[in-house]
Backbone as XML, in Angstrom:
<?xml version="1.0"?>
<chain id="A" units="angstrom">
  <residue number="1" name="UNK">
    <atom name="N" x="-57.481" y="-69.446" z="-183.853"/>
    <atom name="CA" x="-56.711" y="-68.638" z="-184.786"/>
    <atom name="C" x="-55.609" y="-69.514" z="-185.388"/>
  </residue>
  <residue number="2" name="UNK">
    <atom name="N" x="-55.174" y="-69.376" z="-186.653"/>
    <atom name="CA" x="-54.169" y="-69.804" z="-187.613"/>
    <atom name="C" x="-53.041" y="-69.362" z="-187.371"/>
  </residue>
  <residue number="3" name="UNK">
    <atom name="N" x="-52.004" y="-69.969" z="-186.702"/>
    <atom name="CA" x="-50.153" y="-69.532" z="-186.712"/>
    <atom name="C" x="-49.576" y="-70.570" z="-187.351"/>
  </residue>
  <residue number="4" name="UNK">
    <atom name="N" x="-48.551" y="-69.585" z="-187.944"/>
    <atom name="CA" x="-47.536" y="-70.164" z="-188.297"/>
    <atom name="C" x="-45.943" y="-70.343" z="-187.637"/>
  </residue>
  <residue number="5" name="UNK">
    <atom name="N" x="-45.638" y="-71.150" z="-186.991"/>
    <atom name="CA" x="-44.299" y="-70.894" z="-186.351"/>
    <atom name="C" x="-43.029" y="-71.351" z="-187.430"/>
  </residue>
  <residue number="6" name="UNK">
    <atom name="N" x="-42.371" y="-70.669" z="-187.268"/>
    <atom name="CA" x="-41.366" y="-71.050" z="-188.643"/>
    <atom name="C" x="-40.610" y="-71.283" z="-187.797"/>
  </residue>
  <residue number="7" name="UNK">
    <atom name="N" x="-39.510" y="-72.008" z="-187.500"/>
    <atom name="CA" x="-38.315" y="-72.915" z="-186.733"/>
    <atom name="C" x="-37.110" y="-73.810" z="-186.962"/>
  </residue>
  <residue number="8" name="UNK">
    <atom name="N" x="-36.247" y="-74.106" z="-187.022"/>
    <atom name="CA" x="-35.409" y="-74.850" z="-187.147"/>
    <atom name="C" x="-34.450" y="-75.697" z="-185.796"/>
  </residue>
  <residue number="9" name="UNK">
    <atom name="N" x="-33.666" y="-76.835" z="-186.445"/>
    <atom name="CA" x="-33.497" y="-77.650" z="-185.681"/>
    <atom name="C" x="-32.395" y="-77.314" z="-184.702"/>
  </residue>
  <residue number="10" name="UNK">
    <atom name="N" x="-32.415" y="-77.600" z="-183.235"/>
    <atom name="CA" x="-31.336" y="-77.241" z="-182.464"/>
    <atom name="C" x="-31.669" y="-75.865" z="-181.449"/>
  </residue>
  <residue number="11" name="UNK">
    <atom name="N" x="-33.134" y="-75.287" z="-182.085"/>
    <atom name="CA" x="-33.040" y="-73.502" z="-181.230"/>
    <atom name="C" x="-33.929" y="-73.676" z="-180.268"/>
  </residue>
  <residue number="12" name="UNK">
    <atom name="N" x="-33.550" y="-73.813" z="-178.944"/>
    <atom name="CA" x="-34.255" y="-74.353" z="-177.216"/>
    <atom name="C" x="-35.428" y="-72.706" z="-177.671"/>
  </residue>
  <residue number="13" name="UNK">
    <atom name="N" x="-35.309" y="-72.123" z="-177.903"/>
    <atom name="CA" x="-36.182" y="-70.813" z="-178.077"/>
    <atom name="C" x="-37.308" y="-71.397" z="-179.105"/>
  </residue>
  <residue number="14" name="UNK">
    <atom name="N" x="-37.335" y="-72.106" z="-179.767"/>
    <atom name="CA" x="-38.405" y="-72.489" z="-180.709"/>
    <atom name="C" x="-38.988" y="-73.786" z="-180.379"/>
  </residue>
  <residue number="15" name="UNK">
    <atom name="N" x="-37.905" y="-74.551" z="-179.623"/>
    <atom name="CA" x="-38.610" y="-75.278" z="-178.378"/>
    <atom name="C" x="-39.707" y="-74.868" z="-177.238"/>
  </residue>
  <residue number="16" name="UNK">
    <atom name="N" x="-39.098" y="-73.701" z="-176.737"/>
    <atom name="CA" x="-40.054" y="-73.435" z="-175.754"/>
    <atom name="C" x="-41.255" y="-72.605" z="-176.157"/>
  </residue>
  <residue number="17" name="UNK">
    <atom name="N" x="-41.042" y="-71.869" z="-177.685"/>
    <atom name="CA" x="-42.373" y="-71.064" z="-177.911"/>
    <atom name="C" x="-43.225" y="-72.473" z="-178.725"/>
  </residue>
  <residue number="18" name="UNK">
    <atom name="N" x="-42.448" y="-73.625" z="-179.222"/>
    <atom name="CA" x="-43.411" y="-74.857" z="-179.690"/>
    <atom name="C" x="-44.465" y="-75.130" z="-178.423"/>
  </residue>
  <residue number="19" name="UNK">
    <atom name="N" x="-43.708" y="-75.621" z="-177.185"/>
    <atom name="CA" x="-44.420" y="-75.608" z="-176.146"/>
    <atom name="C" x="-45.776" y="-74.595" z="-175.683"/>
  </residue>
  <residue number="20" name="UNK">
    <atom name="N" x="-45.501" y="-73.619" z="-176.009"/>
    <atom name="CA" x="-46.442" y="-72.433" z="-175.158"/>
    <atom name="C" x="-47.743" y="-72.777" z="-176.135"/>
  </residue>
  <residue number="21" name="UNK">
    <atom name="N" x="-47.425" y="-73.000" z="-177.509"/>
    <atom name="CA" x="-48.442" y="-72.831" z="-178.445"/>
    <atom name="C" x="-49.455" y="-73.894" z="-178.655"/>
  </residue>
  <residue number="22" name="UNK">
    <atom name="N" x="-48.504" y="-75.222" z="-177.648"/>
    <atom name="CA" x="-49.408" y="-76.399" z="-177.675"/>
    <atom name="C" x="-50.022" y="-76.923" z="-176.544"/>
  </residue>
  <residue number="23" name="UNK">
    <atom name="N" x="-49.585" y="-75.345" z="-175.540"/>
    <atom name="CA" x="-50.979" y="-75.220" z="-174.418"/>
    <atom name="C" x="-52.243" y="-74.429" z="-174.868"/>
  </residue>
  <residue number="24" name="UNK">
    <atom name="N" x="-51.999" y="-73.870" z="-176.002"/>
    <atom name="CA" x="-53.030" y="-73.100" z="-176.275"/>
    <atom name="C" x="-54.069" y="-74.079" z="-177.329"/>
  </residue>
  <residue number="25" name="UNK">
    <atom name="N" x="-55.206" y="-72.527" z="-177.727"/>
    <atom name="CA" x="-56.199" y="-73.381" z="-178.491"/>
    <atom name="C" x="-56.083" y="-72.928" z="-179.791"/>
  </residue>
  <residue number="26" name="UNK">
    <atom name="N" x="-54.528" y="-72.444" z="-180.094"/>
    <atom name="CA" x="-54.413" y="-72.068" z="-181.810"/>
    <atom name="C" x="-53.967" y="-73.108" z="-182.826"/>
  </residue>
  <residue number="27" name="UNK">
    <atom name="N" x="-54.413" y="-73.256" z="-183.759"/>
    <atom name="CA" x="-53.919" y="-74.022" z="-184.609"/>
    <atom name="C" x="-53.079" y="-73.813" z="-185.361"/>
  </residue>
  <residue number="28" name="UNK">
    <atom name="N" x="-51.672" y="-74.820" z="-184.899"/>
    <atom name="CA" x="-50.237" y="-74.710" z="-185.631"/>
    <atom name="C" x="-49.890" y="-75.099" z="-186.527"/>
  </residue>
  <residue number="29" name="UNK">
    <atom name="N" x="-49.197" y="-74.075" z="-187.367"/>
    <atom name="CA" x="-48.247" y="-74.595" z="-188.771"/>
    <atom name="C" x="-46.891" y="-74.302" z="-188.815"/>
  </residue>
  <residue number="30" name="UNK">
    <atom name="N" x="-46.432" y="-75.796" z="-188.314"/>
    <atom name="CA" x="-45.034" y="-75.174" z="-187.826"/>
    <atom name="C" x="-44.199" y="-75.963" z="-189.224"/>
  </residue>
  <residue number="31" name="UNK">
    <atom name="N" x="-42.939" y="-74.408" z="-189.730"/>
    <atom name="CA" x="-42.240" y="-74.825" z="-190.588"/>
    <atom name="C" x="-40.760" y="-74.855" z="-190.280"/>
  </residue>
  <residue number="32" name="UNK">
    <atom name="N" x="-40.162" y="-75.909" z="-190.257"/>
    <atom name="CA" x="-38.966" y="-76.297" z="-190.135"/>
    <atom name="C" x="-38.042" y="-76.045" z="-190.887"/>
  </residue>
  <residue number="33" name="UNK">
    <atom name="N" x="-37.092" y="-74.964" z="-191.114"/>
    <atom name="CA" x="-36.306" y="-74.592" z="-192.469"/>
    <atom name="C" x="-35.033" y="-75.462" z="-192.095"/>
  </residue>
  <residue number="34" name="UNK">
    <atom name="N" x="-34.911" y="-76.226" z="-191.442"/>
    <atom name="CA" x="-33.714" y="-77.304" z="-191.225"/>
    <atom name="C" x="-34.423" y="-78.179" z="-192.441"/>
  </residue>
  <residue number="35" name="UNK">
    <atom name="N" x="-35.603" y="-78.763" z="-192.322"/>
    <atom name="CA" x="-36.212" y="-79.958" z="-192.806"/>
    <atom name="C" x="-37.246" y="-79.191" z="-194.139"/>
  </residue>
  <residue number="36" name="UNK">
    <atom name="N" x="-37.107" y="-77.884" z="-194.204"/>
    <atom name="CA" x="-38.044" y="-77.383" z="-195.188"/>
    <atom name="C" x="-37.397" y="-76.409" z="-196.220"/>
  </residue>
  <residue number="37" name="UNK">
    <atom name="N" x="-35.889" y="-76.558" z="-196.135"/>
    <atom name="CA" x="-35.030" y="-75.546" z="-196.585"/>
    <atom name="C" x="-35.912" y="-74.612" z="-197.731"/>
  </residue>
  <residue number="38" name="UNK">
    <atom name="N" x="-36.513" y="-75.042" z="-199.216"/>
    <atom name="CA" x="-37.130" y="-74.690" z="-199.705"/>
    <atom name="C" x="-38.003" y="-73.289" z="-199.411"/>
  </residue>
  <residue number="39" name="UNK">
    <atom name="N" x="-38.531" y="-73.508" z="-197.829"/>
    <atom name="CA" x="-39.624" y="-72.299" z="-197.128"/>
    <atom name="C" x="-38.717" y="-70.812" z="-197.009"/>
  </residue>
  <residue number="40" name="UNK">
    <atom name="N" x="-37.504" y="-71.151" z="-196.819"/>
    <atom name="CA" x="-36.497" y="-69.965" z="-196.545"/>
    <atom name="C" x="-37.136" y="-68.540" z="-197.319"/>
  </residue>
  <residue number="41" name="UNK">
    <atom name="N" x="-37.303" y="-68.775" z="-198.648"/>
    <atom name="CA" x="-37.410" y="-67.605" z="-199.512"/>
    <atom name="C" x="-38.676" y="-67.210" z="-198.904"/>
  </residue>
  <residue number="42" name="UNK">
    <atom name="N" x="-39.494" y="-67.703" z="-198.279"/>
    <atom name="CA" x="-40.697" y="-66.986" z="-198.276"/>
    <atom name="C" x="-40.866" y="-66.230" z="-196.656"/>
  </residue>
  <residue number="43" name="UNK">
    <atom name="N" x="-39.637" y="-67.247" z="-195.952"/>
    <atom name="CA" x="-39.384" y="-66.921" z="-194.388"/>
    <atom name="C" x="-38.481" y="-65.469" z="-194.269"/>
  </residue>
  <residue number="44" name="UNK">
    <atom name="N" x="-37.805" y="-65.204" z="-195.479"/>
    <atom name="CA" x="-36.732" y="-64.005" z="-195.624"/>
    <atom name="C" x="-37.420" y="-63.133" z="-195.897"/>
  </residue>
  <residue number="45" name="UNK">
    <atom name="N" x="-38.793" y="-62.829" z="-196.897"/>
    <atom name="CA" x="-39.777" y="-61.888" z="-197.151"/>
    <atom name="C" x="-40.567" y="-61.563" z="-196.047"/>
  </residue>
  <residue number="46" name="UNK">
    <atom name="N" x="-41.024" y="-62.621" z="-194.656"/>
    <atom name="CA" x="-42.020" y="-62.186" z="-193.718"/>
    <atom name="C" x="-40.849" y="-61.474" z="-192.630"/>
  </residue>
  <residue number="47" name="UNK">
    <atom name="N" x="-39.721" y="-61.984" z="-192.493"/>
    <atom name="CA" x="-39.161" y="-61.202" z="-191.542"/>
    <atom name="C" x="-38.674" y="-59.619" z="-192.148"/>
  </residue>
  <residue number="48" name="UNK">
    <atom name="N" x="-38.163" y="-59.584" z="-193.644"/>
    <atom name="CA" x="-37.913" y="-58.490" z="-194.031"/>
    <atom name="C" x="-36.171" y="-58.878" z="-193.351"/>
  </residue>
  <residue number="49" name="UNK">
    <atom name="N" x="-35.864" y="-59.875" z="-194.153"/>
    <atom name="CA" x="-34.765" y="-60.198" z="-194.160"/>
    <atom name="C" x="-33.720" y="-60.939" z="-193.598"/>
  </residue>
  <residue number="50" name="UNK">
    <atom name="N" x="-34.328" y="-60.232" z="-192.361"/>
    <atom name="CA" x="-33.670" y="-61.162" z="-190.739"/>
    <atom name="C" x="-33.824" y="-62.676" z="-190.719"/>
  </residue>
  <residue number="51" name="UNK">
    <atom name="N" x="-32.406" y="-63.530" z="-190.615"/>
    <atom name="CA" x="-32.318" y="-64.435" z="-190.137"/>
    <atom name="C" x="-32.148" y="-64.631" z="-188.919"/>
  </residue>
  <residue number="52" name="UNK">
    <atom name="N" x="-33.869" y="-64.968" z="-187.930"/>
    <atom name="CA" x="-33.622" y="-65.300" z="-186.344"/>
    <atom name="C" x="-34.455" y="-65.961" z="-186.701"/>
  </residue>
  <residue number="53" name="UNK">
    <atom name="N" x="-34.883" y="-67.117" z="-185.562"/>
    <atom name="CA" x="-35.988" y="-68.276" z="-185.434"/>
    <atom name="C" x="-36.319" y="-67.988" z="-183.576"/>
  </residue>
  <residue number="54" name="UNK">
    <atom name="N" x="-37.162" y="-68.681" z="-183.252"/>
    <atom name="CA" x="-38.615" y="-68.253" z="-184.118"/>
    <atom name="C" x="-39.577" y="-66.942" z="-184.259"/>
  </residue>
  <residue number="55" name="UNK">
    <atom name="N" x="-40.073" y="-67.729" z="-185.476"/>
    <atom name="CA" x="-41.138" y="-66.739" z="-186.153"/>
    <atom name="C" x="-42.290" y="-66.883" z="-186.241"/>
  </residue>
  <residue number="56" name="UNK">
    <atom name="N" x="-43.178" y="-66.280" z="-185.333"/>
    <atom name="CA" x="-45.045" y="-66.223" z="-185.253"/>
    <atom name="C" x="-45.434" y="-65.538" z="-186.601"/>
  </residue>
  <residue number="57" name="UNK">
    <atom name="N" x="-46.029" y="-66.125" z="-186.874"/>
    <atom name="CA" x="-47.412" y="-65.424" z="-187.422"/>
    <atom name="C" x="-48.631" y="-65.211" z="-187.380"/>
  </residue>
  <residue number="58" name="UNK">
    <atom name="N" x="-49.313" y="-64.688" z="-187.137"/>
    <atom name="CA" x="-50.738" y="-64.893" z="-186.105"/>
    <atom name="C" x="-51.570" y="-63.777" z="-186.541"/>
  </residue>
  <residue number="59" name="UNK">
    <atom name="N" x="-52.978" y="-64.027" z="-187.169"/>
    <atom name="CA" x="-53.899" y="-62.954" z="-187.381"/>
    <atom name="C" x="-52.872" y="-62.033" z="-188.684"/>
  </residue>
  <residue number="60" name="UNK">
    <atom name="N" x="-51.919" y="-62.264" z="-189.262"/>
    <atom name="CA" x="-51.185" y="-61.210" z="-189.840"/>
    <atom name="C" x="-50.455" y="-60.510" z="-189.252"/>
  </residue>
  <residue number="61" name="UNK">
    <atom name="N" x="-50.098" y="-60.729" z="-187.944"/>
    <atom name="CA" x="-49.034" y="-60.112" z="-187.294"/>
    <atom name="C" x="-47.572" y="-61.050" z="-186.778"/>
  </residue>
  <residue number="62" name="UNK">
    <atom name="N" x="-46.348" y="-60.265" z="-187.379"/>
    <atom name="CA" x="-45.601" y="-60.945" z="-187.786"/>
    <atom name="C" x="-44.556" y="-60.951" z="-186.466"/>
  </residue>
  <residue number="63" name="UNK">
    <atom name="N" x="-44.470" y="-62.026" z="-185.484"/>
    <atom name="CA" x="-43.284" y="-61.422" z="-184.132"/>
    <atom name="C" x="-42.107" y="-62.006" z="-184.462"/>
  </residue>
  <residue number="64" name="UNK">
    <atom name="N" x="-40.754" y="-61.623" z="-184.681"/>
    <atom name="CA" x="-39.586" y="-62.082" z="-184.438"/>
    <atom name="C" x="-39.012" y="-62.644" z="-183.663"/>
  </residue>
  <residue number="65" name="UNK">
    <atom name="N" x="-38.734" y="-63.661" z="-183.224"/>
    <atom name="CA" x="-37.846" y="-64.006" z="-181.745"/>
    <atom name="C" x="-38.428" y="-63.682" z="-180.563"/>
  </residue>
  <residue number="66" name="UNK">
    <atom name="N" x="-39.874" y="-63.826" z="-180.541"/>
    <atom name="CA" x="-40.329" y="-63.381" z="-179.290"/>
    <atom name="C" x="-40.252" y="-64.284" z="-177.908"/>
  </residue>
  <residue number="67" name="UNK">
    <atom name="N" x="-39.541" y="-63.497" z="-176.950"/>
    <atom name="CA" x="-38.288" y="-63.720" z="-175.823"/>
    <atom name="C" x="-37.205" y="-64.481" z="-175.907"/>
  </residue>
  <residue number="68" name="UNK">
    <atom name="N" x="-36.661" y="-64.438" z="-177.220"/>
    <atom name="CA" x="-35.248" y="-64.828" z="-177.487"/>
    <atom name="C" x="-35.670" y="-65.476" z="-178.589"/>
  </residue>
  <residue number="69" name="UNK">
    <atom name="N" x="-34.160" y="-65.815" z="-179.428"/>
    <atom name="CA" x="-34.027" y="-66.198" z="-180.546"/>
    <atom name="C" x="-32.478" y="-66.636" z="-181.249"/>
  </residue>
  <residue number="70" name="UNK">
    <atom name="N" x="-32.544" y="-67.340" z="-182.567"/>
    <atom name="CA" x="-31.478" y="-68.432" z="-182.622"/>
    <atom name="C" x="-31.173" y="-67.875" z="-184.098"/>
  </residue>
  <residue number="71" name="UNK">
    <atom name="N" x="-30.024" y="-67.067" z="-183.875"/>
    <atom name="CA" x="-29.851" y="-66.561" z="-185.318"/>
    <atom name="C" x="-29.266" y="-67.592" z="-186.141"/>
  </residue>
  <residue number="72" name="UNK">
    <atom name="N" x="-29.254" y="-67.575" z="-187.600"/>
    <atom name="CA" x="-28.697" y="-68.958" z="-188.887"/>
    <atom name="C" x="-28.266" y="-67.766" z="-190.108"/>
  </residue>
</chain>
């Protein structure tokens, strides 16, 4: 399956869900809005506004901060 982890620099929470995702067998697209500032506008439409990191996307289902998160 296709995810997208959206993330930025400094959040141990997007550290450790980077980790979980690169025990698995999904294939990652991880976007860095430290290093991708540009992605923001499209990262503010999938959360429906909320600035927290990180952000799954998976199959079309969209998780927020799942087990913690690094608000900006």
């Amino acid at each position: 399956m296709r995810v997208v982890l959206y993330t930025r620099d400094g959040c141990a929470h997007c550290e450790r869900v980077r980790a979980e995702l690169a025990a698995g067998d999904d294939r990652v697209t991880e976007v860095n809005l430290t290093r991708e500032p540009q992605a923001t506008t499209e990262f503010m439409k999938v959360t429906g506004g909320r600035r927290i990191v990180p952000v799954l996307v998976r199959g079309g289902r969209v998780e927020i901060a799942p087990g913690g998160g690094t608000e900006f």
